[in-house]
C-alpha positions as CSV (number, residue, x, y, z in Angstrom):
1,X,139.6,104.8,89.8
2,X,137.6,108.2,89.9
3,X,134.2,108.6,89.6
4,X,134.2,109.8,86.1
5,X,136.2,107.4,84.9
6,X,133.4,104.6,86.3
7,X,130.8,106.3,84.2
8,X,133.0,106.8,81.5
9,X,133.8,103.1,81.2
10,X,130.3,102.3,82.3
11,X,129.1,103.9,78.9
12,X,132.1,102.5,76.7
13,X,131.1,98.5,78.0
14,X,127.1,99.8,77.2
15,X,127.8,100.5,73.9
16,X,130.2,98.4,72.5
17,X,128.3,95.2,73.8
18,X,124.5,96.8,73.1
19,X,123.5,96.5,76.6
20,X,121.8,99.8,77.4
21,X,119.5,98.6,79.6
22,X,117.3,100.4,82.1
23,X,119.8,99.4,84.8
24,X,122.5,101.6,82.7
25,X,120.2,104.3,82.6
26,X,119.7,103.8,86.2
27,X,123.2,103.9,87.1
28,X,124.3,107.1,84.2
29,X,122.3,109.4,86.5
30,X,124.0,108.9,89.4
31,X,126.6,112.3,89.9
32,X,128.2,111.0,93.0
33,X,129.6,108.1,94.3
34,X,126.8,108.9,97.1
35,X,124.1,108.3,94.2
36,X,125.4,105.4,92.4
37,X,125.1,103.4,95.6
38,X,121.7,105.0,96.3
39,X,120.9,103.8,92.8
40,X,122.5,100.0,93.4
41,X,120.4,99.3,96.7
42,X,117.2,100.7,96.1
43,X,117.1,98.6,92.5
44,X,119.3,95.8,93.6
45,X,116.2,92.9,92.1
46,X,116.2,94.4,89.3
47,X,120.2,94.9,88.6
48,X,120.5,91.3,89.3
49,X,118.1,90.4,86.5
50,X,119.7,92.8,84.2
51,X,121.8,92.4,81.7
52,X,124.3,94.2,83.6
53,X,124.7,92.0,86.7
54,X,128.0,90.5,85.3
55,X,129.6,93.5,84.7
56,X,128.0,94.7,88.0
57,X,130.2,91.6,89.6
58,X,133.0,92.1,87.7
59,X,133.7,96.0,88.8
60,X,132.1,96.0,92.4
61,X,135.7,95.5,94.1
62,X,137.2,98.4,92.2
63,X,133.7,100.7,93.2
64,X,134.2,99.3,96.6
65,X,138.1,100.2,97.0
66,X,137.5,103.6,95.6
67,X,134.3,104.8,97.1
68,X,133.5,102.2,100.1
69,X,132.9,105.4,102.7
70,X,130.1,106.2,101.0
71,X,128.6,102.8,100.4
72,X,128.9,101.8,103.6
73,X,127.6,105.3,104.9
74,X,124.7,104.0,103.3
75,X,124.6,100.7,104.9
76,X,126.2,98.8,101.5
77,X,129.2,96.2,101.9
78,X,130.9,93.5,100.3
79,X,131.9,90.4,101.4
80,X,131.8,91.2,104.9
81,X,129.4,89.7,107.6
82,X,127.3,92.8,109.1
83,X,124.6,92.5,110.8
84,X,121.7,94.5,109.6
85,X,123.3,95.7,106.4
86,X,123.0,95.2,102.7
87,X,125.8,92.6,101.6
88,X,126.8,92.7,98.2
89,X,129.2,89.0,97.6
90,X,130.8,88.5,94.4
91,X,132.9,85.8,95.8
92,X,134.0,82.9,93.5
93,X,135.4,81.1,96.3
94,X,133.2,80.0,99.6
95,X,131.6,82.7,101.2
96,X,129.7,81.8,105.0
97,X,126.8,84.7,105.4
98,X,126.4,84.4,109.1
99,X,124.8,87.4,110.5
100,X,121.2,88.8,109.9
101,X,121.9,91.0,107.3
102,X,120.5,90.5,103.9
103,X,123.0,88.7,101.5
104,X,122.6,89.8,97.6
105,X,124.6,87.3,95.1
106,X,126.2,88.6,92.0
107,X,128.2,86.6,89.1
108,X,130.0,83.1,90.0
109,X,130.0,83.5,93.8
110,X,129.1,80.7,96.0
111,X,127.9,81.4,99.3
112,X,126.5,78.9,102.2
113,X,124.1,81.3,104.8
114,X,123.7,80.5,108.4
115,X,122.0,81.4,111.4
116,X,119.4,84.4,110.2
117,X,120.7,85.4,107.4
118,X,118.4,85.8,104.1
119,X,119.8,85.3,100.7
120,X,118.5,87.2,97.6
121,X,120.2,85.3,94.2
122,X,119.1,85.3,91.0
123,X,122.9,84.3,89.4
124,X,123.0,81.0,87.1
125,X,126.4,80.8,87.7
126,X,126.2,80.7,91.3
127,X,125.6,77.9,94.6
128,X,123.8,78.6,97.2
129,X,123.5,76.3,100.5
130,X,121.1,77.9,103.0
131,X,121.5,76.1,106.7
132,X,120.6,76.9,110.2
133,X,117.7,79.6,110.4
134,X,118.6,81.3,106.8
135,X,116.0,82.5,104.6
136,X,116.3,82.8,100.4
137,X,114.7,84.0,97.3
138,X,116.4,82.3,94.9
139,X,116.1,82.0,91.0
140,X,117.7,80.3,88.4
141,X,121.2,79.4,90.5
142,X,122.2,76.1,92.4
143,X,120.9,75.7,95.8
144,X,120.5,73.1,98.8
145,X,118.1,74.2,101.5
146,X,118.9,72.1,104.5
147,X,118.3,71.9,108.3
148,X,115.9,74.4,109.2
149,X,116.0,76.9,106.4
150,X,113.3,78.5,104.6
151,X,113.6,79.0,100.3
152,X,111.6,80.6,98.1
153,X,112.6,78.4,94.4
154,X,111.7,79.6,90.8
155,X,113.4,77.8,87.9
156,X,116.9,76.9,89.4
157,X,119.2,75.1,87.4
158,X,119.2,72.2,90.2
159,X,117.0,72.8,93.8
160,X,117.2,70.1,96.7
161,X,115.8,69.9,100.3
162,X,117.2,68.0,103.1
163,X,116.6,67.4,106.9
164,X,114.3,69.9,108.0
165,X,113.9,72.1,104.8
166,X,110.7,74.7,104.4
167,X,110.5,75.1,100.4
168,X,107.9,77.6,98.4
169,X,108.5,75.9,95.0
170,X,107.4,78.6,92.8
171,X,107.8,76.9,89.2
172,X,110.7,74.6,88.2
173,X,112.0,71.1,89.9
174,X,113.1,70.5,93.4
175,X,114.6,66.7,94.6
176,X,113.4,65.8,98.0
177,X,116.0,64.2,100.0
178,X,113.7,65.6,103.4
179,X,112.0,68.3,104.3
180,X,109.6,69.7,107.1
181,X,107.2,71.0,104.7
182,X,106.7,72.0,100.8
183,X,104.8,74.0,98.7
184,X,104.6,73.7,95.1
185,X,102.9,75.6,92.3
186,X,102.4,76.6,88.9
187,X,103.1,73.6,87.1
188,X,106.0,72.5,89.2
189,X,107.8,69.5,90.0
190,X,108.8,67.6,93.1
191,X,110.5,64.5,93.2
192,X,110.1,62.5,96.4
193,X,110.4,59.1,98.2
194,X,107.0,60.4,100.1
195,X,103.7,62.9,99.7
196,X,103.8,63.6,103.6
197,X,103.7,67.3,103.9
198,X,104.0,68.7,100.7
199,X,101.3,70.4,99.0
200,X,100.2,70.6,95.7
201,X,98.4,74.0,94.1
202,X,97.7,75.3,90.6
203,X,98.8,72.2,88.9
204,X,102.1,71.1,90.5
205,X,103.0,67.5,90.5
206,X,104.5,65.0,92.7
207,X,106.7,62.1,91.3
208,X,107.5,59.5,93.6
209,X,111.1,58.2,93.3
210,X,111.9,54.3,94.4
């Protein structure tokens, strides 16, 4: 795949589905494969929230396989554990995130992060178990904070804590199954077996399961 034929079908998918976005103005100025991936990491939040993250997930492989040199000139790579980098993972099946790097999700991929790795995912589609040391900002997926991980929760589709779990419940519903402590706000939910250690603020709620 060349470059021009990226942009080319790029524009086709923007205007045959009526997604012209400000991520696919974003990425329509880029004139290299150099820039594209310039344009990618430093808006990566906001191409996640766009309406283009699926076909983002979709056509990162092919991007990769054609212009990986430069992305990982740049300190960009996908589905590959390295430590200090940007991680794009697009995986459908299992992916571990084991090194301190910072892991960004994209599409159906489902990804379990260990030791120090920290987690940015804002995919419905995709499950997220955070373990060990890992840190997350996670919105609107699936995810299990366990052991001694830290998560940052707005509106996922189904949040739990277990074991030793640190959780910043920003808005949403979490289910309790343990936890070393948690923080809830704006109108938020938790549903425990206890009120030890968790802390209410700005309307949040507690109920107490049997």
């Amino acid at each position: 795949m060349t470059f021009d034929e990226i942009k080319q079908d790029l524009r086709d998918y923007c205007r045959g589905r009526n997604v012209c976005t400000d991520g696919y103005a974003l990425l329509l100025r880029a004139e290299t494969p150099a820039d594209l991936w310039a344009i990618l990491k430093e808006h990566i939040i906001g191409m996640q929230s766009d309406l283009l993250c699926d076909y983002i997930s979709e056509h990162l492989q092919a991007w990769y396989d054609a212009f990986g040199d430069e992305a990982r000139q740049q300190g960009i790579y996908l589905n590959e554990n390295v430590r200090g980098a940007m991680v794009l993972v697009n995986r459908q099946t299992d992916f571990a995130a084991t090194e301190e790097a910072d892991y960004y999700v994209f599409g159906r991929a489902s990804l379990t992060a260990t030791g120090g790795s920290r987690v940015h995912c804002r995919m419905k589609e995709a499950d997220v178990v955070l373990a060990g040391h890992s840190r997350s900002e996670v919105q609107n997926c699936r995810v299990v904070v366990r052991e001694r991980a830290t998560a940052t929760i707005t509106d996922c589709q189904r949040a739990e804590c277990r074991e030793a779990a640190t959780v910043r419940l920003m808005s949403g519903t979490l289910i309790d199954h343990g936890h070393l402590a948690i923080t809830a706000y704006n109108g938020s939910t938790v549903y425990s077996i206890t009120t030890k250690k968790i802390t209410l603020v700005a309307g949040a709620t507690i109920k107490l399961l049997e």
